[in-house]
KEROGU-197690 format. One record per residue (C-alpha): residue in one letter; x, y, z. Coordinates in steps of 0.25 Angstrom, whole numbers. Last residue first. Layout:
BEGIN
  residu     c1     c2     c3
       A      X      Y      Z
...
//
This chain:
BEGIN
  residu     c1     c2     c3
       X    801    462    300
       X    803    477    297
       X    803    484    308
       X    788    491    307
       X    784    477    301
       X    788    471    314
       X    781    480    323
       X    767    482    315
       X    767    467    315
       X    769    465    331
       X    759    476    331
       X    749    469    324
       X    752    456    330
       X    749    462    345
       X    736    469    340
       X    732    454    334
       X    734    449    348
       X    725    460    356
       X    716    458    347
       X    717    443    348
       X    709    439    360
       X    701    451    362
       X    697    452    347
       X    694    437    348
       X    685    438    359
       X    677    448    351
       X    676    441    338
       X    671    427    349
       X    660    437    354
       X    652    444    344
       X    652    432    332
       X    655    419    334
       X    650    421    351
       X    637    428    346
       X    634    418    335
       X    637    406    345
       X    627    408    356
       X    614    406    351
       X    621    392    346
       X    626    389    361
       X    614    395    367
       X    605    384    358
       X    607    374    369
       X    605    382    383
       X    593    387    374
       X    587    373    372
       X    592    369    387
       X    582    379    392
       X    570    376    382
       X    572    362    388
       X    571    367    401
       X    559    376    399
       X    553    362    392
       X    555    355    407
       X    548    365    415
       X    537    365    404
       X    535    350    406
       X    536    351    422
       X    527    361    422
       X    517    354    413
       X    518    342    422
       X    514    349    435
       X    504    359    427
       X    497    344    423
       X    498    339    437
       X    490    349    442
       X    478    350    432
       X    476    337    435
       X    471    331    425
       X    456    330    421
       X    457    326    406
       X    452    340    398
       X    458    348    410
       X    472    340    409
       X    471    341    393
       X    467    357    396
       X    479    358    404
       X    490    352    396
       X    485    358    383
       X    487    371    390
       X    502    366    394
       X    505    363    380
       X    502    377    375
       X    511    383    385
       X    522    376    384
       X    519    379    369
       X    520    393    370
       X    509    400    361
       X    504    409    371
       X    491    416    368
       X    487    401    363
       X    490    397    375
       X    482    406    383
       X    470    403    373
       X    470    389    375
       X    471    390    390
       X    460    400    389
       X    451    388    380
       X    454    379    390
       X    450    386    404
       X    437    391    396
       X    434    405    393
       X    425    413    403
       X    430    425    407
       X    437    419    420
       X    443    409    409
       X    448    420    403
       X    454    428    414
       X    461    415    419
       X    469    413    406
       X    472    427    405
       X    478    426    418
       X    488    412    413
       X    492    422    400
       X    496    432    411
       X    504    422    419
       X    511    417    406
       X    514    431    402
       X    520    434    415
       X    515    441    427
       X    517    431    438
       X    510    428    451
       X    495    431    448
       X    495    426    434
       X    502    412    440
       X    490    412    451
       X    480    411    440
       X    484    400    431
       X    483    391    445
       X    471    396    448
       X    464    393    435
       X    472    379    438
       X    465    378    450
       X    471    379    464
       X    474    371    474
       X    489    370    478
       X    491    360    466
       X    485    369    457
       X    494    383    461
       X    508    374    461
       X    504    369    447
       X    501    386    443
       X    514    388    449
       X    522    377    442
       X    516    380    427
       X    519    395    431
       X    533    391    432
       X    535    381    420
       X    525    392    410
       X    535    404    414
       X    546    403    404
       X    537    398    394
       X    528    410    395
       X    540    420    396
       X    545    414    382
       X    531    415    376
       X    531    430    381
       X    544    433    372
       X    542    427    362
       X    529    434    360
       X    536    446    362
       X    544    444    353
       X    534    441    342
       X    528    454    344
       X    540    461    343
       X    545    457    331
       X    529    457    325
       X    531    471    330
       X    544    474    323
       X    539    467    310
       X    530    479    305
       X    543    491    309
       X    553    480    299
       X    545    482    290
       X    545    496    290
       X    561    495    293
       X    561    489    278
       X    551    498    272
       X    560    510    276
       X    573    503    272
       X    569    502    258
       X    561    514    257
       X    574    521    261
       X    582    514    252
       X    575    517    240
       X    574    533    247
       X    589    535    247
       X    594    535    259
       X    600    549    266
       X    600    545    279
       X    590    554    285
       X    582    548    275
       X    582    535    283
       X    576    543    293
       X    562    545    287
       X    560    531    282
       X    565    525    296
       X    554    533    301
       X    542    529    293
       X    548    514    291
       X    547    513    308
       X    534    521    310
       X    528    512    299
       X    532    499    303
       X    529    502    317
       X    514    507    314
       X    511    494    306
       X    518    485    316
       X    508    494    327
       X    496    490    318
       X    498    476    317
       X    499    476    331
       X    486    483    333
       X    479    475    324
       X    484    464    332
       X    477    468    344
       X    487    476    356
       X    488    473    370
       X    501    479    371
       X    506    466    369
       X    498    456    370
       X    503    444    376
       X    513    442    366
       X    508    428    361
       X    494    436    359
       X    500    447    351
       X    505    434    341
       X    490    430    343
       X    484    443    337
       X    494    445    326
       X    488    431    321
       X    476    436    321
       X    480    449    315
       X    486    443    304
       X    473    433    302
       X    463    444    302
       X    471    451    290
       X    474    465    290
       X    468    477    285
       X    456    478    294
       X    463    476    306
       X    474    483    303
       X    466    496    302
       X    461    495    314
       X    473    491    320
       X    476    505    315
       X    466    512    323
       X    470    505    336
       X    485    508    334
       X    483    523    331
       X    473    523    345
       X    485    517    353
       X    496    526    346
       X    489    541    349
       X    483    541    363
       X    486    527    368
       X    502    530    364
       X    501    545    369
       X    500    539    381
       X    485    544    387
       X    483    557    396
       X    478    564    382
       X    466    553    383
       X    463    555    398
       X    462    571    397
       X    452    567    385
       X    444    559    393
       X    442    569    403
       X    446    571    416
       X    440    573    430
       X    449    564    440
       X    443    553    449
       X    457    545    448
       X    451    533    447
       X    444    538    434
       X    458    544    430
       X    464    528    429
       X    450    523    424
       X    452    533    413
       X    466    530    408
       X    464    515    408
       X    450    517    400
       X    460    527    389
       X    471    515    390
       X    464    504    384
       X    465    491    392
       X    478    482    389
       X    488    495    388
       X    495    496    375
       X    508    504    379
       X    515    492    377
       X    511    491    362
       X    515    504    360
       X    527    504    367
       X    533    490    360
       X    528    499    345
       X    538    510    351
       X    549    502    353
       X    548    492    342
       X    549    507    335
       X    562    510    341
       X    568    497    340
       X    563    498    324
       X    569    512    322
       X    582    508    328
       X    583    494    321
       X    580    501    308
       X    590    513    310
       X    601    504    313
       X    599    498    302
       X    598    509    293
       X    611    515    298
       X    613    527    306
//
């Protein structure tokens, strides 16, 4: 087996494991979940029967994570995990993990992937120059996988944002012409869809139901976002608070707007599919068609060859 294909098996498998571990995170700790679930139950059992009936991962890999974020958040700088912070924002919060966290698990994933590359490669009988030289190659390669990730993911959700933003523009314009407030409005589209646009619009409400101002959680939401669709509509609606609009008419024209930008980001890909399309077509499908077409023809020539030269002409 080759190096390479080592390194990409090694890193799938690990992006595989670091995905798990950041899924497995639940939103409220798992040991409270564990003992309301037995309390409901009315069973006698001691808190050391609920700890072993934990995943192995919230009983060894979850308090490891939390001691290490420790430790990164005295060595690094406040501005790396700041900005950490937001990118895990932009995802929607994976796992629900801090940046410390996060740091942490790219530190854990390098260190696991160089670790075990280093001790197969001398199955392979490398010698040890090259051996280090691959081993802190694929270690770096284990730190940038889930920045990788991250930033996929965060593609990812802002693409599902724009694609929804037209529709839920529609039904919350519907909701505030047949009565109800724009609070309302941003309610009813978290009741009926469970997207990440929905879940940012819930957010929105459970804030202001806190205590913070109408303006300042539109802010934030866009912010968490970072779509310019987006972005341009909360402008719209604080200018239309600010001035007294209708808060109607402004959805109605910001609908239409964002209607009309999804089809211009539509005809934009209809017009770079040519290009996208031309390195596959050079090169995997056009050597293929021409082995159908003149295979079969070149055989023939061959043979015709072979014929003539074992007579003599």
């Amino acid at each position: 087996m080759s190096p390479v294909v080592l390194i990409a098996a090694l890193g799938a498998l690990t992006l595989i494991v670091a995905s798990i571990v950041l899924l497995r995170r639940a939103e409220e700790d798992p040991l409270i979940s564990r003992i309301e679930e037995y309390a409901i139950r009315d069973e006698p059992v001691s808190i050391e029967e609920i700890e072993l009936s934990l995943p192995v991962t919230d009983r060894l890999l979850v308090p490891l994570l939390r001691r290490l974020s420790q430790l990164v958040i005295r060595l690094t700088p406040q501005t790396m995990l700041e900005r950490s912070a937001h990118k895990l924002e932009l995802a929607g919060s994976p796992g629900n993990i801090s940046a410390a966290e996060f740091w942490a698990i790219r530190g854990i994933v390098a260190v696991v992937l160089g670790g075990v590359f280093f001790f197969l490669l001398g199955n392979f009988g490398q010698d040890p120059g090259r051996r280090l030289l691959y081993t802190a190659a694929v270690t770096v390669l284990g730190f940038f996988l889930p920045s990788l990730y991250l930033s996929a993911t965060i593609s990812r959700r802002q693409e599902a944002i724009i694609k929804k933003f037209p529709d839920a523009l529609d039904l919350m314009s519907i909701c505030v012409d047949a009565g109800l407030t724009f609070d309302g409005s941003m309610a009813r589209v978290d009741e009926k869809w469970d997207d990440p646009l929905a879940r940012e619009f819930g957010r929105v409400i459970y804030e202001i139901q806190l205590g913070k101002s109408r303006r300042q959680a539109l802010r934030d939401m866009s912010n968490r976002m970072d779509v310019a669709d987006v972005s341009s509509f909360v402008a719209a609606i604080l200018q239309a608070e600010h001035l007294g609009v209708s808060i109607g008419r402004v959805l109605r024209i910001q609908s239409e707007q964002m209607r009309i930008r999804r089809r211009q980001r539509a005809e934009e890909k209809a017009h770079q599919a040519p290009i996208k399309m031309l390195f596959p077509l050079v090169f995997l499908i056009f050597p293929s068609m021409f082995i159908v077409l003149l295979g079969p023809a070149g055989f023939t020539i061959l043979r015709n060859e072979g014929i003539q030269a074992a007579f003599g002409g």
